[in-house]
N, C-alpha and C positions, 0 to 999 in steps of 0.2 A: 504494500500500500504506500502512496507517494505522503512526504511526511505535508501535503500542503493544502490545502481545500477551498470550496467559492469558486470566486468570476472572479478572473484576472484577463490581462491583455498585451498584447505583444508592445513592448517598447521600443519604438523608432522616435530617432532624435527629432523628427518633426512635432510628435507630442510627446514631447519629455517632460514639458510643463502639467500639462494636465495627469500625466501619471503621477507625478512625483505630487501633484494634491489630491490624490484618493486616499480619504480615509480610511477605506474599509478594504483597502487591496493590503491581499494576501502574499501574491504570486505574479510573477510574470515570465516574458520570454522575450529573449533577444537572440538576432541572426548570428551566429555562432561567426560567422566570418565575417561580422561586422567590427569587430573584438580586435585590439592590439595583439601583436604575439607575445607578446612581453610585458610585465610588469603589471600595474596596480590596474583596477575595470576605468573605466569611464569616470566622470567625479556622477553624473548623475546616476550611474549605475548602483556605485559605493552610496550615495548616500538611500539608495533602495533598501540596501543591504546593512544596512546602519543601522534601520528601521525595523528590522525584521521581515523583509519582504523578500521573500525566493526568488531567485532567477534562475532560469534553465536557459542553457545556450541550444539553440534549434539549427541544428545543419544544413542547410540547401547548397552544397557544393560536392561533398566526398563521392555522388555517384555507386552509392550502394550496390545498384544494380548493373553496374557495369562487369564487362566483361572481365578487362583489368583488373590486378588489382588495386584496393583502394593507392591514392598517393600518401607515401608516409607521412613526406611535408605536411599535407593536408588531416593526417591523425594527429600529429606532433602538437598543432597549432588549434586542432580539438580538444585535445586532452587541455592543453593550457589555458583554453576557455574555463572547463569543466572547474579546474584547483583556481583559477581566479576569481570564481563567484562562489567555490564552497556550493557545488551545485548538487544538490541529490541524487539527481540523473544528469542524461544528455538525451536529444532525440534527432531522427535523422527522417529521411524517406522511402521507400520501398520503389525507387524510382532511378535513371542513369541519365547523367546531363552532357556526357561526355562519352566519344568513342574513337579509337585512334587516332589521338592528339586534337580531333575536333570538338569544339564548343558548342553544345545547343542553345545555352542561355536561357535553359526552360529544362522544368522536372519533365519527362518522356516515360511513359509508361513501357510497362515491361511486358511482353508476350508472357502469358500462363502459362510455363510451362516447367518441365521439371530440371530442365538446364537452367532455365532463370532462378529458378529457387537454390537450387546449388552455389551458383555465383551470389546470390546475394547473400547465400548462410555463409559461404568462406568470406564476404567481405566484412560480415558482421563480425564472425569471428575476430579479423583483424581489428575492429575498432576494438572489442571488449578487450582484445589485450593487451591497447593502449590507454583506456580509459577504466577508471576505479568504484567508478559508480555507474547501477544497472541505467542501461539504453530503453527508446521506446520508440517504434518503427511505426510510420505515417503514411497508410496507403494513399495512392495521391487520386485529386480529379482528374480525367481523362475527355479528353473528345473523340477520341477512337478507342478500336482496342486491334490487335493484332490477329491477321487470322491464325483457324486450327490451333484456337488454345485447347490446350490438354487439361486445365482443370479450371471450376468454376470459380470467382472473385473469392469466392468467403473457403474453399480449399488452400486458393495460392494464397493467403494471409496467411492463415491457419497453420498452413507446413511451416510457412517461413518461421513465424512465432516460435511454433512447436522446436524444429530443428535447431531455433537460433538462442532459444530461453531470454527471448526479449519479450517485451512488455510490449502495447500497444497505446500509440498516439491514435487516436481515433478523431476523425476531423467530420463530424455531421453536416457539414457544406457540401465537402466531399461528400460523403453518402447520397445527399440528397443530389449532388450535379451528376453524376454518374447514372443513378436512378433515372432522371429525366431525359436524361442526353439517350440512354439506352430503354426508354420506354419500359424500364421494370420497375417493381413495387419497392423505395428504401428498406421498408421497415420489416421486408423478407432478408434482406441483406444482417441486418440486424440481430435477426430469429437465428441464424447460423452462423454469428462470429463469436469469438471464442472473449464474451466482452468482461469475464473473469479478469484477463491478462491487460485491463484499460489501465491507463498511469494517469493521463489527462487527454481534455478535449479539444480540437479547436470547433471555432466556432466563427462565421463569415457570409458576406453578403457576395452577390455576382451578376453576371450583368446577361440577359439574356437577348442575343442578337442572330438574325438568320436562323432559325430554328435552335441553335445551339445556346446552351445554357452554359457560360463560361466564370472560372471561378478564381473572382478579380481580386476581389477583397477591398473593392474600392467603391459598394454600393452597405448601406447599412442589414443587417440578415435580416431576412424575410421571414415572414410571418409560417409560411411553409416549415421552414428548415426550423424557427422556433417548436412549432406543433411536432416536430423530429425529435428535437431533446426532449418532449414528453413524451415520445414512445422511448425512447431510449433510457430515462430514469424508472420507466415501469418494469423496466427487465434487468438494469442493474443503474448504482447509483456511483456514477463516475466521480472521483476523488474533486476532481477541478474541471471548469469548462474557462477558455480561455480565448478570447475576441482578436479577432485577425483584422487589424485595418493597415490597407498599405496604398498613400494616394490619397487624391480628392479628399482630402481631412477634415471632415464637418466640423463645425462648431462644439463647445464642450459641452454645451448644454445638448445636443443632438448625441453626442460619444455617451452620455451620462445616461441618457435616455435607453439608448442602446445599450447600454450593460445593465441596467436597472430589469431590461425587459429580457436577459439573457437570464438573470437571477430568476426571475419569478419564472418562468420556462423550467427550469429546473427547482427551484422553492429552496432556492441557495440566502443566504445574506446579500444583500446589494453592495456592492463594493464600494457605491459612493455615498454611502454611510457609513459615521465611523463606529 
């Protein structure tokens, strides 16, 4: 169980201010390669951490799912996220951003299949052996999927999890964009994931254009993917739910609103009470 709980929110320097005046935050997360490689957090970070407020470094670079193995460089400079914020965990993605020295600049889903799960348990493996505190794996949103996958969405999690004894970053954005984009029910996805193994949640808004439902995190979450984390606490009650905004940065009184309304969705403490 993660030692942290509530609505928290991703900290990016554009709302630094309005984080660092939540009274009632708990917890939050920062892009793991946002981070110096060296030396003391951020001053707005440390004084998160002064305060008693968690921070978990979130990965979007190492390419779990790549072929490759992970870059050491890039575990080295993980791990020293991890012991600079005294972090509980770390978490990454179940996704590859990168393939023979080429850059996609975007999370890339992984074909289902059982060489995919192989390479992502040998690359996990390598993070855990850099890192001292347990991991938590984030399947990602997708706007395709690959043909002749070999096994269904809530299998390839499942092995991965199973084979890798990581924990599960569960992101109901995600659930819900994936659901829509592929015309299935979310909250079957739900019924078959193994949500014992949850650490924490994200949680996000997205923008829906050309029939496809993409997942920005630059629109406030919808009412939909709210009514989501109420199937989802009916079946288990995740440690933390944690607000993704990246972009187009409403007002604080709109961010306040939106996390107030993340809390009562799950019947958590509202964060922007102290």
């Amino acid at each position: 169980m993660t030692p942290f709980y509530g609505v928290g929110i991703g900290w990016r320097p554009e709302i630094a201010g309005f984080v660092a005046e939540l009274p009632g935050l708990r917890f939050a997360e920062v892009v793991a390669e946002s981070l110096p490689h060296a030396g003391p957090p951020p001053p707005a970070l440390a004084a998160l951490r002064a305060r008693g407020v968690t921070v978990v470094p979130h990965g979007v670079r190492l390419s779990l799912g790549g072929a490759e193995p992970v870059d050491p460089h890039r575990l080295e400079h993980f791990a020293a996220a991890a012991e600079m914020l005294d972090a509980p965990l770390v978490s990454e993605h179940i996704a590859f951003v990168r393939a023979g020295g080429v850059e996609a600049g975007h999370l890339l889903p992984l074909p289902r299949s059982r060489e995919a799960v192989d390479a992502v348990v040998a690359n996990v493996r390598r993070l855990r052996a850099a890192v001292s505190v347990p991991i938590a794996l984030e399947p990602i949103a997708a706007v395709f999927d690959w043909p002749d996958d070999e096994l269904s969405e809530a299998d390839f999690i499942t092995e991965i999890l199973e084979r890798s004894d990581a924990l599960l970053l569960l992101d109901v954005a995600n659930v819900y964009a994936n659901a829509r984009n592929r015309g299935t029910d979310p909250v079957d996805l739900l019924d078959r994931l193994p949500l014992e193994r949850i650490a924490y949640c994200h949680v996000a808004g997205g923008d829906d254009h050309d029939g496809i439902y993409h997942d920005t995190h630059t629109a406030a979450t919808p009412q939909t993917v709210l009514d989501l984390i109420g199937e989802l606490v009916k079946r288990a009650r995740p440690p933390a739910l944690m607000l993704e905004r990246d972009g187009d940065y409403p007002p604080a009184a709109e961010l306040t609103a939106e996390l107030s309304s993340i809390a009562a969705a799950a019947g958590y403490p509202d964060p922007s009470r102290g």
